[in-house]
GUVEX-829775 format. One record per residue: chain; residue in three letters; residue number from 1; y, x, z of N, C-alpha, C in turn. Coordinates in Angstrom, 3 decimals. Example, Ala and Ser with C-alpha at 12.3 -4.5 7.8 and 13.67 -1.06 7.14 Angstrom:
BEGIN
+--------+---------+-----+----------+----------+----------+----------+----------+----------+----------+----------+----------+
: cadena : residuo : num :   nnorth :    neast :      nup :  canorth :   caeast :     caup :   cnorth :    ceast :      cup :
+--------+---------+-----+----------+----------+----------+----------+----------+----------+----------+----------+----------+
:      A :     ALA :   1 :   -5.690 :   13.190 :    7.800 :   -4.500 :   12.300 :    7.800 :   -3.300 :   13.200 :    7.800 :
:      A :     SER :   2 :   -2.250 :   12.850 :    7.080 :   -1.060 :   13.670 :    7.140 :    0.030 :   12.900 :    7.870 :
+--------+---------+-----+----------+----------+----------+----------+----------+----------+----------+----------+----------+
//
This chain:
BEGIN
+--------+---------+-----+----------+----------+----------+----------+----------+----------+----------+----------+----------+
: cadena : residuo : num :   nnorth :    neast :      nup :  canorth :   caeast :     caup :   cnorth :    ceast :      cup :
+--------+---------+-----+----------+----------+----------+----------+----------+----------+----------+----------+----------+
:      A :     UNK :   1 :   13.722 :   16.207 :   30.608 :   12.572 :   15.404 :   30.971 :   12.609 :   15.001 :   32.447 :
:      A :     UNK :   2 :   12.790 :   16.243 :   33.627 :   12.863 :   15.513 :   34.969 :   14.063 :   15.559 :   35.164 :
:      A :     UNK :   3 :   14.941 :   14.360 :   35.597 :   16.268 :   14.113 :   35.750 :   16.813 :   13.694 :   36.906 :
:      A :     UNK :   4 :   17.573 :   13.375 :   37.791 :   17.764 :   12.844 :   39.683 :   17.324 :   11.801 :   39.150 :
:      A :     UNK :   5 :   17.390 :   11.202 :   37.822 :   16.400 :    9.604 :   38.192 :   15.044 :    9.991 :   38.807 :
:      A :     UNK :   6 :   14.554 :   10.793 :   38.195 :   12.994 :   10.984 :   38.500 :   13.084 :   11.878 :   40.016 :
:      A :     UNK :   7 :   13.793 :   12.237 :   40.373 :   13.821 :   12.913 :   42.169 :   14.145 :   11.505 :   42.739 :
:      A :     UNK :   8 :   14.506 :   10.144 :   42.263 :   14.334 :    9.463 :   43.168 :   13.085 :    8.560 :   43.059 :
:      A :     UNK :   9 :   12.524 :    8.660 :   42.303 :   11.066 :    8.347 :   42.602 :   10.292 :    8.735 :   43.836 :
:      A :     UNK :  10 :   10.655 :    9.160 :   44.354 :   10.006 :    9.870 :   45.742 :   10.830 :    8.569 :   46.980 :
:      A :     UNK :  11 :   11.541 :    8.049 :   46.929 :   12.302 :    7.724 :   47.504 :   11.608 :    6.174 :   47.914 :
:      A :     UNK :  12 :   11.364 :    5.604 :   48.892 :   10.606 :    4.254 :   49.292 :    9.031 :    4.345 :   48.800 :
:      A :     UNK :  13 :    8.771 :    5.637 :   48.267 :    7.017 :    6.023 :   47.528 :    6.776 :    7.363 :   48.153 :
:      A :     UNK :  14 :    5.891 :    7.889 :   48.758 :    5.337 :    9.244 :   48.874 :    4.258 :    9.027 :   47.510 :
:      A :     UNK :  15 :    4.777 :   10.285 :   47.433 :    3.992 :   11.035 :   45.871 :    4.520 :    9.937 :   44.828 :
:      A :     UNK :  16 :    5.754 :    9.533 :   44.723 :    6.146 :    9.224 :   43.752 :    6.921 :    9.853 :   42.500 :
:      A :     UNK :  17 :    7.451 :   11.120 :   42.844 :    7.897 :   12.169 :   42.140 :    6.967 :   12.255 :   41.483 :
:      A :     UNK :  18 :    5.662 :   12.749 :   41.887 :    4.389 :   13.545 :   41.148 :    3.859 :   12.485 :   40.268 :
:      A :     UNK :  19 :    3.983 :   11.098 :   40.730 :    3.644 :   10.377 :   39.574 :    4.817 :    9.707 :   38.232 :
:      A :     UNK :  20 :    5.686 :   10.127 :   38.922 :    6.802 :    9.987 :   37.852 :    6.882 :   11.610 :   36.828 :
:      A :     UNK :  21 :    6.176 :   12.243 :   37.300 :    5.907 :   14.117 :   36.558 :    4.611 :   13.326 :   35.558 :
:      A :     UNK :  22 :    3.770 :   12.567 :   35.991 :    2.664 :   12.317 :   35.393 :    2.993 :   11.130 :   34.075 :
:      A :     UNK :  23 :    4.099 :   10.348 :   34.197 :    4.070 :    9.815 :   33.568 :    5.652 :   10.575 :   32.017 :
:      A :     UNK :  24 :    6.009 :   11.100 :   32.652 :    6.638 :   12.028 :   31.835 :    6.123 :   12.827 :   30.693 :
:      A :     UNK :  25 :    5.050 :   13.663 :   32.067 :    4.061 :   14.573 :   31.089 :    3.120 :   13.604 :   29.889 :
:      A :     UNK :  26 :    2.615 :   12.867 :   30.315 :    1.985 :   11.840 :   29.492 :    2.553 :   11.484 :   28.390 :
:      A :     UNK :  27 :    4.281 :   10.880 :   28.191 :    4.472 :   11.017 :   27.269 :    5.048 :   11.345 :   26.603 :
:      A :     UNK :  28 :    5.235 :   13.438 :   26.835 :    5.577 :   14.199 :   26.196 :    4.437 :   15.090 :   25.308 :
:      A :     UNK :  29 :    3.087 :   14.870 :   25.931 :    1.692 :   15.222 :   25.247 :    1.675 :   13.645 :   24.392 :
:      A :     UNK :  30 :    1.513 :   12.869 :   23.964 :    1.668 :   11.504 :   23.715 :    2.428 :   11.741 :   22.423 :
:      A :     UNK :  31 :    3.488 :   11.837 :   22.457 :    5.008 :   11.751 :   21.389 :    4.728 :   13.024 :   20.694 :
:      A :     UNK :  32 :    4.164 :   14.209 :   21.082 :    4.560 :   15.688 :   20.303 :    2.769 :   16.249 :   20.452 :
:      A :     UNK :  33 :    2.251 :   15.038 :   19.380 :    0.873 :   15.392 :   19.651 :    0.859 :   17.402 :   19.034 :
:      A :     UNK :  34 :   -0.557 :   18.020 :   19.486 :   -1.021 :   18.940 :   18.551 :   -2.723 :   19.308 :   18.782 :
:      A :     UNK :  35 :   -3.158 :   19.489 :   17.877 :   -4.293 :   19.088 :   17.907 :   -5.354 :   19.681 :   18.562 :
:      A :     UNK :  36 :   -5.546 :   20.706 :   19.166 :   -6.201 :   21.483 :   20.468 :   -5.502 :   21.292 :   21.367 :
:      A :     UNK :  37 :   -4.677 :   20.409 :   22.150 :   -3.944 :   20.018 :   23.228 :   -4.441 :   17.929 :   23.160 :
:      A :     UNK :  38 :   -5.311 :   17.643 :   24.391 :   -5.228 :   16.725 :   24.765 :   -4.035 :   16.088 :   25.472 :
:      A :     UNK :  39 :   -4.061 :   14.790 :   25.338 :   -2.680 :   14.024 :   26.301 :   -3.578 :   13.436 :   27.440 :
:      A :     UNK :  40 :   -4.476 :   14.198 :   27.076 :   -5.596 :   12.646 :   28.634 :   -5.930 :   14.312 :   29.666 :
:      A :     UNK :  41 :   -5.148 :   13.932 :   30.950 :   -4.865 :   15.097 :   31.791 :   -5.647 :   14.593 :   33.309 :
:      A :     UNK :  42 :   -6.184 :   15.421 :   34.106 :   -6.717 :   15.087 :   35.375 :   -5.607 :   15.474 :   36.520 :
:      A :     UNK :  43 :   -5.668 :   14.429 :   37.081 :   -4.149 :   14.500 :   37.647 :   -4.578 :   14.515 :   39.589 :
:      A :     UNK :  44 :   -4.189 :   15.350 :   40.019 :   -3.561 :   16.252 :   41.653 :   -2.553 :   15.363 :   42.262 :
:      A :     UNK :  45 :   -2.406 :   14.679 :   43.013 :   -1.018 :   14.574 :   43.700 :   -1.378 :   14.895 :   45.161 :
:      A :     UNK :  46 :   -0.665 :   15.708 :   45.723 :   -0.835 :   16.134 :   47.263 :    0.308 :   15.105 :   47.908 :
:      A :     UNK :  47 :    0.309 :   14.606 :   48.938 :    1.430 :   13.919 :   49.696 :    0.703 :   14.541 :   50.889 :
:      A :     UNK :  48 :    1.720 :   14.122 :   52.122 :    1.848 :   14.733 :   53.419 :    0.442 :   13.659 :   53.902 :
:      A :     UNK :  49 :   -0.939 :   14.320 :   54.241 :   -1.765 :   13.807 :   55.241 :   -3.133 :   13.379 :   53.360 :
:      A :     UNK :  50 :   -2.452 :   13.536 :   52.681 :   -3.412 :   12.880 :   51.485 :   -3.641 :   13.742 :   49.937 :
:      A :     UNK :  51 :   -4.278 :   13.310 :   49.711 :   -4.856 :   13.841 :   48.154 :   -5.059 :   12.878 :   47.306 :
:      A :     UNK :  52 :   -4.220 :   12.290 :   46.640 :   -5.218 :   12.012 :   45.181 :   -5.283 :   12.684 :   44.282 :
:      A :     UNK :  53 :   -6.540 :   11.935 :   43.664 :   -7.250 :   12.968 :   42.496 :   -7.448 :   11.621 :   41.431 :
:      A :     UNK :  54 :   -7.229 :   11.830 :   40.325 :   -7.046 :   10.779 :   39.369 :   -6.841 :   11.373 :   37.555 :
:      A :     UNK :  55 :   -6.827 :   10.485 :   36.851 :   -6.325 :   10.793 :   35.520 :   -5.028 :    9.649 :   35.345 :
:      A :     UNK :  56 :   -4.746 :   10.025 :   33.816 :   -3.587 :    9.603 :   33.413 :   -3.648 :    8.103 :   32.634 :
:      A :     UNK :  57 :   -4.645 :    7.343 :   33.292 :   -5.198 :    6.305 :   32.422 :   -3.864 :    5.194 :   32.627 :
:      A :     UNK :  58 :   -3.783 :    4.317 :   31.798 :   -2.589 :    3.767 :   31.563 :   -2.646 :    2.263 :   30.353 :
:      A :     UNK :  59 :   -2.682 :    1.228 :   30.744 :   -1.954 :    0.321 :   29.934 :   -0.590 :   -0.309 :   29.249 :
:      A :     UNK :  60 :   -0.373 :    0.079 :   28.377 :    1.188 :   -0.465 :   27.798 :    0.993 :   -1.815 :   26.691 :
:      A :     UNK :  61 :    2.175 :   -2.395 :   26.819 :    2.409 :   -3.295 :   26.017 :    3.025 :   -2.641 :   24.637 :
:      A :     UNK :  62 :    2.780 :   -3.241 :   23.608 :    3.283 :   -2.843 :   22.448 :    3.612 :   -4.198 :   21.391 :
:      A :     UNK :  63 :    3.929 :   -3.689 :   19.693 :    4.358 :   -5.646 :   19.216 :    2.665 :   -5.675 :   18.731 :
:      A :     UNK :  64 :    1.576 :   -4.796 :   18.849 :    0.233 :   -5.421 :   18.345 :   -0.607 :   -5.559 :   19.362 :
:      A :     UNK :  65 :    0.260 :   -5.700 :   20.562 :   -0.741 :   -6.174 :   21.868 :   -0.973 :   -5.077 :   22.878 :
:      A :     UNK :  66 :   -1.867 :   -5.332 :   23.900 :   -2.272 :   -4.519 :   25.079 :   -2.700 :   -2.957 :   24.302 :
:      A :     UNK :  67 :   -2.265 :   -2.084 :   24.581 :   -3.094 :   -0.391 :   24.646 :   -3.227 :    0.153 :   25.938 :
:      A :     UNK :  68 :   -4.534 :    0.449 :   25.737 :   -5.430 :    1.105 :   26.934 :   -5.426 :    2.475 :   26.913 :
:      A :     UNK :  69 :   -4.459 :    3.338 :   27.717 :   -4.950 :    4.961 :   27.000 :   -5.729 :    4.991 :   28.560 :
:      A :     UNK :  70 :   -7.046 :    5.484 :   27.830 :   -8.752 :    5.748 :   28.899 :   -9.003 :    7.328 :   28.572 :
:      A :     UNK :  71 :   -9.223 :    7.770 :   29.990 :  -10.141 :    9.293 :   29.602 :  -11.334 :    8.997 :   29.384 :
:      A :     UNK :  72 :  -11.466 :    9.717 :   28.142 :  -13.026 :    9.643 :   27.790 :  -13.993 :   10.385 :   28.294 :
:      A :     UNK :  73 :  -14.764 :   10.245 :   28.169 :  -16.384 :   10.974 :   28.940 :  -16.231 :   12.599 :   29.202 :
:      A :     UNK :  74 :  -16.421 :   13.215 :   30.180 :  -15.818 :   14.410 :   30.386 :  -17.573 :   14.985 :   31.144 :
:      A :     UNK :  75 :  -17.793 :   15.687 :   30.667 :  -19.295 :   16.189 :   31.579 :  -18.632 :   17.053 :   32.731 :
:      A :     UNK :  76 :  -19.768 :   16.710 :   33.601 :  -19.382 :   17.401 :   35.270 :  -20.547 :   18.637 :   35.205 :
:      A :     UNK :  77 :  -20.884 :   19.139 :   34.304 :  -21.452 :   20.575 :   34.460 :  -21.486 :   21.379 :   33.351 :
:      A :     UNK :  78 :  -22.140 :   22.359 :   33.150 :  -22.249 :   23.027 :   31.771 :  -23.369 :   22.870 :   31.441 :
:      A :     UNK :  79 :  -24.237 :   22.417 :   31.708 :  -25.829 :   21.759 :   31.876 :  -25.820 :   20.423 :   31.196 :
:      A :     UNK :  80 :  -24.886 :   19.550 :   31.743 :  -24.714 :   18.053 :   31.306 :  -23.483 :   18.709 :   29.535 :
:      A :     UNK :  81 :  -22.772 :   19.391 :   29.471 :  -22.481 :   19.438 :   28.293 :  -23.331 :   19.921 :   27.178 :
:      A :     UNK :  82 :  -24.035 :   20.972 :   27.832 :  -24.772 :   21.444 :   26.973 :  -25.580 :   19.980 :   26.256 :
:      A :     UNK :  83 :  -26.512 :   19.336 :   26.773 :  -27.261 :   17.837 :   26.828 :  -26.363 :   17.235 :   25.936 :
:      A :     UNK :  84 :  -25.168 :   17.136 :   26.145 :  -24.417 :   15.854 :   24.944 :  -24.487 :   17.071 :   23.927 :
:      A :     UNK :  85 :  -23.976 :   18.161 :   23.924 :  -23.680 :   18.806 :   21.878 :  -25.202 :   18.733 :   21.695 :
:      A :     UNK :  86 :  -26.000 :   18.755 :   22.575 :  -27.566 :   18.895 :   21.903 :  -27.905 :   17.818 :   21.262 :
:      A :     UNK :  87 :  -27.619 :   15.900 :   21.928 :  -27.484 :   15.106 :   21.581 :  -26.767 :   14.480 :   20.283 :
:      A :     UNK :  88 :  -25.501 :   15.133 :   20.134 :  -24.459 :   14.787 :   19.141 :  -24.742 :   16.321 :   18.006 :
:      A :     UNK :  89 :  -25.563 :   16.914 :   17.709 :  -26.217 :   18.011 :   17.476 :  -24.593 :   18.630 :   16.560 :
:      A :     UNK :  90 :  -24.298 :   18.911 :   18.166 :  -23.037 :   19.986 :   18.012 :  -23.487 :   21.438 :   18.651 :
:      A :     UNK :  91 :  -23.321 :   22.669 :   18.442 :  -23.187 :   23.730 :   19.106 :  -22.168 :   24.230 :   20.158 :
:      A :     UNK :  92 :  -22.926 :   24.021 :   21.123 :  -21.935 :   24.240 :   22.530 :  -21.617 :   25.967 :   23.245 :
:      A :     UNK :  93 :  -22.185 :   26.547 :   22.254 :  -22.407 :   28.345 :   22.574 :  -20.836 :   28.632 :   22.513 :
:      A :     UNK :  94 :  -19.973 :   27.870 :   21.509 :  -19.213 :   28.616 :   20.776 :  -17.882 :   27.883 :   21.477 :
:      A :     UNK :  95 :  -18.223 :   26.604 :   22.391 :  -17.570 :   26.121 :   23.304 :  -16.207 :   27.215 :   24.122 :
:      A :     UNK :  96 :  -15.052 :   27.112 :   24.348 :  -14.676 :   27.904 :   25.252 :  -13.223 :   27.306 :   26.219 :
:      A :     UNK :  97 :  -13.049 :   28.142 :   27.613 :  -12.262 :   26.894 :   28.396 :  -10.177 :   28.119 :   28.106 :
+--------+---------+-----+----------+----------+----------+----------+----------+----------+----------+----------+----------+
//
């Protein structure tokens, strides 16, 4: 999967390695789905002086047109999740990370 092609991704790009790891990983979760394992990942790249913080969102061409892979709605507390399974009248007790 990471090969000296992908160590030269770094090469004329800072943090281009890490996004060439991201797009790897993507579609090795992608190709070898399983079904308690998401492919939609929150993605870190540290470079010298910077941080991004991002997901794995991504457009490809295909022969039935544009695909959009989008992270979907992710709650930012256990308060705000609780609120959606209450909403979607799921049980969130039994939730675990």
């Amino acid at each position: 999967m990471f090969d000296n092609v992908g160590l030269q991704a770094e090469v004329g790009w800072t943090g281009g390695f890490g996004h060439n790891i991201k797009i790897n990983l993507t579609e090795a979760l992608v190709n070898h789905r399983e079904q308690s394992i998401s492919s939609h990942l929150h993605i870190f790249i540290a470079e010298r002086g910077h941080l991004s913080v991002g997901t794995n969102d991504h457009k490809r061409s295909s022969k039935d047109g544009l695909i959009e892979f989008k992270m979907p709605w992710v709650a930012k507390s256990y308060e705000e999740f609780g609120k959606y399974c209450k909403a979607e009248n799921m049980n969130s007790t039994t939730a675990i990370c």
